[in-house]
C-alpha positions in Angstrom: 29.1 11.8 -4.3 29.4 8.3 -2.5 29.6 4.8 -4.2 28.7 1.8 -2.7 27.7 -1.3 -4.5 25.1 -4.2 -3.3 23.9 -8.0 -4.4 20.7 -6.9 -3.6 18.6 -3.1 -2.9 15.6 -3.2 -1.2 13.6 0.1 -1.2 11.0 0.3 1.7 11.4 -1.5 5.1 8.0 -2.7 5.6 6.6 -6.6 6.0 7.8 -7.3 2.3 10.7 -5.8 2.7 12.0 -6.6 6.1 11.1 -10.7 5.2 12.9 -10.3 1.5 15.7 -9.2 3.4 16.0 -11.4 6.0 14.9 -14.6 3.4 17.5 -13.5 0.8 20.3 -12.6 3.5 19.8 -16.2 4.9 19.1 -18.4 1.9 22.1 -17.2 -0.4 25.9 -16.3 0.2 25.6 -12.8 -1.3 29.1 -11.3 -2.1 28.1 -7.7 -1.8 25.5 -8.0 0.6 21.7 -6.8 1.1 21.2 -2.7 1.3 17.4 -2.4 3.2 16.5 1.4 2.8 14.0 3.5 5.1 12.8 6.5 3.9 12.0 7.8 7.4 12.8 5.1 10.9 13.2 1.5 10.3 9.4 0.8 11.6 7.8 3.4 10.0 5.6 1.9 7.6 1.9 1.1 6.8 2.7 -2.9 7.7 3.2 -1.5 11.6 -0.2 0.2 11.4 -2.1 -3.1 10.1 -4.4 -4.2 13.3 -7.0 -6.7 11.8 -4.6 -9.3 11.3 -3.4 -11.6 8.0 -5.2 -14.4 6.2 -4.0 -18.1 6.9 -5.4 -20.8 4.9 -5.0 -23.6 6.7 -7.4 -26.4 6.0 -5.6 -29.0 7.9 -7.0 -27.3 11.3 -9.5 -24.6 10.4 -12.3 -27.1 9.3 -13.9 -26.0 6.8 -12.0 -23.6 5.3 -10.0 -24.7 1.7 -8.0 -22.8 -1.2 -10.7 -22.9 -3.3 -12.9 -21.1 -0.5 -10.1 -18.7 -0.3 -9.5 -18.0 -4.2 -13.6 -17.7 -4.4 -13.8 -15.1 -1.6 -10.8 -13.1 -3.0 -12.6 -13.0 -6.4 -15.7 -12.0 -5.2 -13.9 -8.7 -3.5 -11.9 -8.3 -6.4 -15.1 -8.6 -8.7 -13.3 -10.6 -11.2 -10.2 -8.3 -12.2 -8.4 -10.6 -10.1 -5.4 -12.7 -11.8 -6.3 -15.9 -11.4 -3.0 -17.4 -11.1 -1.9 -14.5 -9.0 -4.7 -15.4 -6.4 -4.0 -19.2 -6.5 -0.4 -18.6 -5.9 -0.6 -17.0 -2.9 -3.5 -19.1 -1.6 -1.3 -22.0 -1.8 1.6 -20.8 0.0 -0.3 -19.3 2.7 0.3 -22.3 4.9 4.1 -22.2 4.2 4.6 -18.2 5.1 2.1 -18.3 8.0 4.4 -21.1 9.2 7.6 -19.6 8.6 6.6 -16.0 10.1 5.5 -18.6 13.4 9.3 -20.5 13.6 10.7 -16.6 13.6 8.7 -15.4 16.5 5.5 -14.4 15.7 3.4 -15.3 18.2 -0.7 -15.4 17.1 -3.2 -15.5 19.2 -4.2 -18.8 21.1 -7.9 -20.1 22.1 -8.2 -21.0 25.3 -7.7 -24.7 24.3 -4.1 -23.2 22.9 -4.9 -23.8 19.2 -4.6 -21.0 16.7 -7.5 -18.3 17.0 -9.1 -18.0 13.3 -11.3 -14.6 13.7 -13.9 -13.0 11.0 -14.0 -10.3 8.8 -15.8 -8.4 5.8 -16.6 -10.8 2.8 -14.9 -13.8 4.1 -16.9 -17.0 4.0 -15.5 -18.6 6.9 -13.3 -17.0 10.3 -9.5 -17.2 8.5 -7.9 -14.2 10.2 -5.0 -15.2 12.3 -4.4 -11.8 14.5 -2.1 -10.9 17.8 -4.7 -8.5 19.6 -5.1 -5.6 17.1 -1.5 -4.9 16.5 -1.0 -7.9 13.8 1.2 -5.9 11.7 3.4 -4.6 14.5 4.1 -7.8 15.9 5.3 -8.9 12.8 7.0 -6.4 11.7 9.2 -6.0 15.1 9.8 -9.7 14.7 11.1 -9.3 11.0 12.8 -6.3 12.4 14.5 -7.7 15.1 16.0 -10.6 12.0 17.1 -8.6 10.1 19.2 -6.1 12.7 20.6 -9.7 13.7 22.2 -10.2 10.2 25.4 -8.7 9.5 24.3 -9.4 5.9 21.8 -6.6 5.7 23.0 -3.2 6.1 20.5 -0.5 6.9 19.8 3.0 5.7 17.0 5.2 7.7 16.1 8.5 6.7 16.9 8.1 3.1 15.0 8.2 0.4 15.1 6.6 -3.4 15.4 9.4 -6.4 15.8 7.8 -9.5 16.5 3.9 -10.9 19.5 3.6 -12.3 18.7 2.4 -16.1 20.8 1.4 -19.2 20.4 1.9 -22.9 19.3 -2.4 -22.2 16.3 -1.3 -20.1 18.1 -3.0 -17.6 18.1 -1.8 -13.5 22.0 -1.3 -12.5 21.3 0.5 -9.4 19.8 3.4 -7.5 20.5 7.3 -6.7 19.7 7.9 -2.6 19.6 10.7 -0.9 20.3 11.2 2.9 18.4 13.2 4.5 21.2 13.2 8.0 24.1 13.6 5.4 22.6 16.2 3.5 24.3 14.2 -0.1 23.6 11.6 -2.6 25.0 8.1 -3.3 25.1 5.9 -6.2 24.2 2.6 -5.5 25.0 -0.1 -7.7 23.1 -3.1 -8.0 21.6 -6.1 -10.1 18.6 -6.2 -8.3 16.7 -3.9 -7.1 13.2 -4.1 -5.0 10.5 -1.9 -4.2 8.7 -2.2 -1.1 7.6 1.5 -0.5 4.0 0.7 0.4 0.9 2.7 -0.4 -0.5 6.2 -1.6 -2.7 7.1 1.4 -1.1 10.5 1.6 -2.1 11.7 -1.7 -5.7 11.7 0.0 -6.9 14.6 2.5 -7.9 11.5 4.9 -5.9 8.8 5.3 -4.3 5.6 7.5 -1.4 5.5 6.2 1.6 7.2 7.6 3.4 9.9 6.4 5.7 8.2 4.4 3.1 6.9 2.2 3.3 9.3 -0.8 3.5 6.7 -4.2 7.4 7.1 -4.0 7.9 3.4 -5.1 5.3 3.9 -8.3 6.6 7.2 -9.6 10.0 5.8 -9.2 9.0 2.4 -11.5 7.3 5.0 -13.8 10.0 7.1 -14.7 12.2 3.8 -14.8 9.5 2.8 -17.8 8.2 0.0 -15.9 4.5 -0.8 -16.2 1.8 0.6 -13.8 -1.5 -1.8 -13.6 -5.1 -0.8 -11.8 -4.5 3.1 -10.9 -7.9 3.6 -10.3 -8.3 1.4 -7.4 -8.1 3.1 -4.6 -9.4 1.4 -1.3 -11.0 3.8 1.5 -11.5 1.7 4.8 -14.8 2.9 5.9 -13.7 3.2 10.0 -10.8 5.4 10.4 -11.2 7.6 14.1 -13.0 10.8 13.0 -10.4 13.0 14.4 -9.9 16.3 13.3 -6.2 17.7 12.3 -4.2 14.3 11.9 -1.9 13.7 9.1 -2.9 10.0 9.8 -6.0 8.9 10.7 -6.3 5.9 13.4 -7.6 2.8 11.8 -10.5 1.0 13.6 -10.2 -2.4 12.2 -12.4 -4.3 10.2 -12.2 -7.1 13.4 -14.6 -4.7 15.0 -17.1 -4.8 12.8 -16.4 -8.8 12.4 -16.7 -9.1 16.3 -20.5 -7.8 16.0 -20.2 -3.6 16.2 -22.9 -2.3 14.0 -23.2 0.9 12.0 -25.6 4.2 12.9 -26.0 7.8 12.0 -25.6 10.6 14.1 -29.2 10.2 15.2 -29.2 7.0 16.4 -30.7 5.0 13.1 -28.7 1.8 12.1 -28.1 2.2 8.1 -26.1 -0.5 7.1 -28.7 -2.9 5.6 -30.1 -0.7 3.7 -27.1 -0.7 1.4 -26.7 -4.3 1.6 -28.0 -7.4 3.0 -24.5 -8.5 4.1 -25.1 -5.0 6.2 -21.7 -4.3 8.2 -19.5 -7.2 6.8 -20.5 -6.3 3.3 -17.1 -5.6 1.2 -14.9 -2.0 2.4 -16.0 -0.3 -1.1 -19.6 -1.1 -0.5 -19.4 0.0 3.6 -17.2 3.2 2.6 -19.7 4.2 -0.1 -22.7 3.8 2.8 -21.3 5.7 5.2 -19.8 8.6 3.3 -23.3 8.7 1.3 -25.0 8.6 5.3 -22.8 11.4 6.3 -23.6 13.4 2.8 -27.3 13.4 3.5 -27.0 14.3 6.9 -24.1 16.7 6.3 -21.9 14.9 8.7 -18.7 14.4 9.2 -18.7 11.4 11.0 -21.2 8.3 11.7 -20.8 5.7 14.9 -19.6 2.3 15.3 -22.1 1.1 18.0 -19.6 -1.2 20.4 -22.1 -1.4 22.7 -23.8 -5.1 21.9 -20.5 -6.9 21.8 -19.8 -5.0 25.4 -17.3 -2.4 26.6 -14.9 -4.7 28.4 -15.0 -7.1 25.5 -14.2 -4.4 23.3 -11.1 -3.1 25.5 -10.0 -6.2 25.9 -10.3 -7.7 22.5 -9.0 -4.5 21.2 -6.4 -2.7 23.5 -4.6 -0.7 21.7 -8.4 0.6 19.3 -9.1 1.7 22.9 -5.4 3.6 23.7 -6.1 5.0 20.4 -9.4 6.2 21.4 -8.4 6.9 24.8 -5.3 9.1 23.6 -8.0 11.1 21.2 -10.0 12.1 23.6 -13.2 10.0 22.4 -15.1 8.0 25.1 -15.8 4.5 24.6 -17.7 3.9 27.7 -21.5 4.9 25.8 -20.4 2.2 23.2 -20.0 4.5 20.4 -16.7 5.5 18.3 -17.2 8.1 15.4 -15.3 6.8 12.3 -15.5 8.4 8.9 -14.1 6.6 5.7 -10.1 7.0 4.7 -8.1 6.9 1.8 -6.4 3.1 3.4 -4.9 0.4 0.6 -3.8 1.1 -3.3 -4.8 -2.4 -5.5 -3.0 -1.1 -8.4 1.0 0.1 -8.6 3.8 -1.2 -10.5 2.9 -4.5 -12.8 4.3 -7.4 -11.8 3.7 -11.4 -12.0 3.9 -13.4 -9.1 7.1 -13.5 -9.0 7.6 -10.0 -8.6 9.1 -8.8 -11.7 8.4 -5.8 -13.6 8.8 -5.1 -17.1 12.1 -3.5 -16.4 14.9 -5.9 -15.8 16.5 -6.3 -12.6 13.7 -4.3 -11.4 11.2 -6.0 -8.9 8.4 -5.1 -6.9 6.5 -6.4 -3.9 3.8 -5.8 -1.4 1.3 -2.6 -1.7 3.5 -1.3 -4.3 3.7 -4.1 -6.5 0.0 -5.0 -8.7 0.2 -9.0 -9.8 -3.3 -8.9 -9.9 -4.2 -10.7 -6.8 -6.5 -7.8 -5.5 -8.3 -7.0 -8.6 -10.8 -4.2 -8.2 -11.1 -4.3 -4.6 -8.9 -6.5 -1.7 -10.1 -8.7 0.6 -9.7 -7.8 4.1 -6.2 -8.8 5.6 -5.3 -10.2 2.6 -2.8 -7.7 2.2 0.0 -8.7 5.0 -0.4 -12.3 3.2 0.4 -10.7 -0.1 3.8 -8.8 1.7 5.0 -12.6 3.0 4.1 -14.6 0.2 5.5 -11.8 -2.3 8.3 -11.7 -0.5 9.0 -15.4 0.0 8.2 -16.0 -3.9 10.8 -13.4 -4.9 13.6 -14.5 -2.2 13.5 -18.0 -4.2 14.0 -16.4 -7.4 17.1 -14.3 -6.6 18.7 -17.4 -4.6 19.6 -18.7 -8.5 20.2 -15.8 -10.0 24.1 -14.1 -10.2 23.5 -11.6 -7.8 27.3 -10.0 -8.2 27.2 -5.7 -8.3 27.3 -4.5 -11.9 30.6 -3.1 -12.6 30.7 -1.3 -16.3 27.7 1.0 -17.3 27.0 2.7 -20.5 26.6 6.5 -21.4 23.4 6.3 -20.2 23.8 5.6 -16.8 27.1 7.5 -16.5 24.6 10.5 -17.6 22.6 9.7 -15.1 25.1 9.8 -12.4 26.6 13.0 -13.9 23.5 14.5 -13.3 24.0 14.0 -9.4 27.6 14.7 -9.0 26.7 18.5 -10.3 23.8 18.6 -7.9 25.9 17.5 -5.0 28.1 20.5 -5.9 25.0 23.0 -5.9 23.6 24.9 -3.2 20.6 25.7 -5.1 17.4 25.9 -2.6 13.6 26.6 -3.4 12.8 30.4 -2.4 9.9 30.2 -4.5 7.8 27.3 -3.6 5.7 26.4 -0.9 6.2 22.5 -1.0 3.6 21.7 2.0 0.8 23.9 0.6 1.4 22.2 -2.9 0.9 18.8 -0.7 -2.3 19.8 0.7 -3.4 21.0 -2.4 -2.6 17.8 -3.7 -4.6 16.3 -0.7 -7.9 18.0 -1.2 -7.9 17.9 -5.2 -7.3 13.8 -5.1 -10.4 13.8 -2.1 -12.9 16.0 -3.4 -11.9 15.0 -7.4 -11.0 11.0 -7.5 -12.5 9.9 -4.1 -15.1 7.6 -2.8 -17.7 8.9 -5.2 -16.5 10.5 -8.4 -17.7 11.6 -11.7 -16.6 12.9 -15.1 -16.4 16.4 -14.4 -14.8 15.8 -11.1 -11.9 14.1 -12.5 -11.0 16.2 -15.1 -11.5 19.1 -12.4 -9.0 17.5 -10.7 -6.7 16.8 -13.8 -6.4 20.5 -14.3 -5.5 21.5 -11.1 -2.8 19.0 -10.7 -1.3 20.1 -14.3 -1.5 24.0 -12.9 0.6 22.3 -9.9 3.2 20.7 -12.1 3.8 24.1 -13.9 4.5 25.4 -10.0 6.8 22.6 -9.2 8.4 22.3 -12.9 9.1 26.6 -12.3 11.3 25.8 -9.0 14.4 27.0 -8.7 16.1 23.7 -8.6 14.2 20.5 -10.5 16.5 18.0 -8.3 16.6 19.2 -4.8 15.4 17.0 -2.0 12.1 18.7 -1.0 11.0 18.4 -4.5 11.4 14.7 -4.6 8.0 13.6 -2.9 6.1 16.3 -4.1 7.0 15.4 -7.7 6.1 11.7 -6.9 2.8 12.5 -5.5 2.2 14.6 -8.4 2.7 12.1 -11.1 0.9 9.2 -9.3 -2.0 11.6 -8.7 -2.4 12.1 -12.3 -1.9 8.6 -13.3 -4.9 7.4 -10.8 -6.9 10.5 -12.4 -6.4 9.4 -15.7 -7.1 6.0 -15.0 -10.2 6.6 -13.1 -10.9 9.1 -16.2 -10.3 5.7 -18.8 -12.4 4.0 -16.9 -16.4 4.5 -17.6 -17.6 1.8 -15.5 -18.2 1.4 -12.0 -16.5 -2.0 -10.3 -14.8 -2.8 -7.1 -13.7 0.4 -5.3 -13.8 2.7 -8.4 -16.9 4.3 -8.4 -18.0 6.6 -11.2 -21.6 8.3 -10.6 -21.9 8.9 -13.9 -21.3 5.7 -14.5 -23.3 3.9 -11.3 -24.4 0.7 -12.3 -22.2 -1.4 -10.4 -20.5 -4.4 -12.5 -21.4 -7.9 -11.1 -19.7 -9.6 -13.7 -16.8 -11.7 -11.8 -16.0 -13.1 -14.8 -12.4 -12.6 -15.4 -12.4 -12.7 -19.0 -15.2 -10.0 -19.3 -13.0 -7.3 -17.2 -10.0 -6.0 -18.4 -7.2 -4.1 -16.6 -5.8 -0.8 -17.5 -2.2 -0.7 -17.4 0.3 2.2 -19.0 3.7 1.9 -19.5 6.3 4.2 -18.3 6.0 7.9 -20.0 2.9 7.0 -21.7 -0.6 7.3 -20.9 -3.6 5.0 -22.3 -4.5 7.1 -25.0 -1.0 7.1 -26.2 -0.1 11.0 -25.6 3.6 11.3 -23.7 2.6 12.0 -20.2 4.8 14.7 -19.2 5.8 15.9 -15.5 
């Protein structure tokens, strides 16, 4: 097995990745350098698929807008769960990131007068969106790209994937085991800090936006580590993915759309949206998701329309260029002004706890972006507040390891020389799964997670789903071989499934994007000291049972 040792480990090469490396690479002499590891290509990651765009507070020139506007708005989505100091924080530094991000490259879009272009969307009081076209989250992302291939700081890893933090008898993060896909063999990775950045768990749902890589690698990871996990149950569906049949990833039709005046109807023509709420299309994702998947219910649909047609056609292709490649490359014609979308497993608000800072309750062990939970979403996120939360996580955390000793740890106790033991004799096996079908046991997965702890969901439904997915551990746990490489994501989708089941199971109340039938009566208390967060902590379940894989 392969050593190598690191100042700093960052796992997922996303926004919040990509900017932590670039920030800490350039703000600190690092002795041993910056690792930045991709569990698939360097770009491959929910940030390049983000089109609506990223919130910028900026008072000073968007008259009319403030913090407190901001923190009120984010609140409201959140329905109180929020963290209050969480939300503040980031508020207050949008100005500062949205800055930065501009002095490395990122160019957003100009009004014809050449100021900054503030657009709309969902539950927002006043236009704060700062966007380039629909590909916001490409454009930055190839900009932070671009940085951090510049540094010869920052090495790079593609194709490799994170197996298990490496953790002393202190509770204390010395490292990481990796495994290379290209290599075919595993390498200890020593470190004092290590960062996860591995994005969302779209792909534990049968529908989805996020890409493949998406599978709650970064969370089970934490988990077993014994860090904290915050807000399982929160799982945000975006209520216009393409309705496209046989895609692993569903195209996203941004929120913008809807903010730019498209308007919701049935498959027979009747516009439905204000008669789930008076804020009709731009009422909040969990509220629009819930309407159209109960509209498509009723008519036993698979699919309702976005109705492009009042904004106009040419507006809409060239407002939104690369909605209409995806469209066009789909086979679905714009030109009669209506795009079928369906809802989609799209944005996680809970994961790995953290404070704003990024730190978990494991030390050395620090989380950021989608995977990270401070709080700041609550029980529902804003729209595009989630590219602010990658920067401003990012930034945050980049100042904290500038004044920390960020020299490779070089003496480790039984317990992580057991660890690594563990991997030398599976670098010397050949063992390989003859038994075990690892993509049925992912769609499996899939279609438990939609039809049990979806959009709509109910006591029976989740504990449905809870037996299933334990009948699927006792599959997975039979394997020939418990540490080969396909096993890895299959295990982590397992265990972050059953965590979001039993949270959405602890939780007999319906508030934010968790939505219990049984329990209907949606909470409108947004007071923050009425609503309590569920959080386990690593190997433990809320009840206090061991929660075994």
């Amino acid at each position: 097995m392969k050593y190598s040792k690191y100042s700093v480990v960052i796992i997922g090469s996303g926004v919040a990745g990509a900017y932590l490396a670039y920030k800490i690479a350039t703000q600190k002499h690092l002795n041993d350098g910056v690792l930045l590891i991709a569990k698939s290509a360097l770009n491959t990651s929910s940030s390049e698929l983000a089109q609506g765009g990223i919130v910028a507070v900026l008072p000073e020139i968007n008259k009319g807008d403030s913090i407190s506007s901001h923190i009120s708005d984010t609140i409201k989505a959140g329905c109180g769960l929020n963290d209050f100091n969480a939300v503040k924080h980031i508020s207050q530094s949008s100005s500062c990131v949205i800055q930065d991000l501009m002095n490395l490259g990122v160019e957003f879009d100009k009004t014809p007068e050449g100021k900054l272009s503030f657009a709309l969307e969902a539950a927002h009081s006043i236009p704060r969106i700062l966007h380039v076209k629909d590909a916001t989250g490409r454009a930055i992302e190839n900009v932070l790209i671009q940085r951090v291939k510049e540094n010869d700081v920052i090495d790079i890893y593609e194709d490799t994937s994170a197996v298990e933090i490496l953790v002393d008898k202190t509770n204390s993060a010395k490292g990481v085991i990796v495994y290379n896909r290209d290599a075919d063999s595993y390498e200890a990775v020593y470190s004092n800090a290590v960062v996860i950045a591995t994005g969302g768990i779209g792909q534990l749902y049968a529908h989805t936006t996020n890409p493949s890589v998406a599978t709650g690698d970064g969370i089970a990871l934490a988990y077993r580590a014994g860090a904290k996990v915050k807000n399982m149950e929160f799982v945000q569906f975006h209520p216009s993915a393409l309705a496209v049949s046989n895609k692993l990833t569903m195209p996203l039709v941004s929120e913008a759309v809807r903010g730019a005046g498209a308007k919701l109807c049935d498959t027979k023509g009747n516009y439905f949206a204000k008669n789930f709420d008076e804020r009709g299309e731009l009422a909040p994702r969990d509220i629009v998701a819930r309407a159209i998947y109960t509209t498509m219910l009723t008519n036993n649909d698979d699919h309702v329309y976005l109705d492009i047609s009042q904004m106009g056609i040419e507006y809409f292709r060239n407002r939104f260029p690369n909605i209409a490649k995806s469209c066009e490359d789909n086979h679905v014609d714009v030109s009669d002004g209506l795009i079928p979308i369906a809802p989609a497993a799209h944005y996680f608000m809970g994961g790995i706890e953290t404070n704003v800072c990024g730190e978990t309750s494991v030390s050395n062990l620090y989380a950021i972006g989608e995977s990270a939970c401070s709080g700041f979403h609550g029980a529902n996120r804003l729209a595009s507040n989630s590219l602010l939360e990658c920067v401003a996580g990012a930034y945050e955390l980049a100042d904290l390891l500038s004044q920390k000793n960020l020299d490779a740890p070089k003496n480790f106790d039984e317990k992580v020389k057991a660890t690594l033991e563990k991997y030398v004799q599976d670098s010397e096996s050949t063992c390989e799964l003859e038994d075990v079908d690892i993509d049925d046991i992912k769609n499996k997965i899939k279609e438990i997670m939609w039809e049990g702890a979806g959009i709509i969901r109910n006591k029976t439904g989740l504990l449905d789903a809870q037996k299933k997915l334990d009948e699927l551990q006792k599959v997975i746990n039979s394997a020939t071989c418990a540490h080969i490489n396909e096993c890895y994501e299959v295990k982590n989708m397992l265990l972050v499934s059953k965590l979001i089941v039993n949270s959405a199971l602890a939780r007999e109340n319906s508030i934010g994007a968790h939505f219990r039938e049984d329990f209907c009566t949606l909470s409108a208390d947004i007071d923050m000291a009425n609503n309590v967060a569920i959080s386990f902590k690593g190997k433990e379940v809320n009840n206090g049972e061991v929660f075994t894989e």
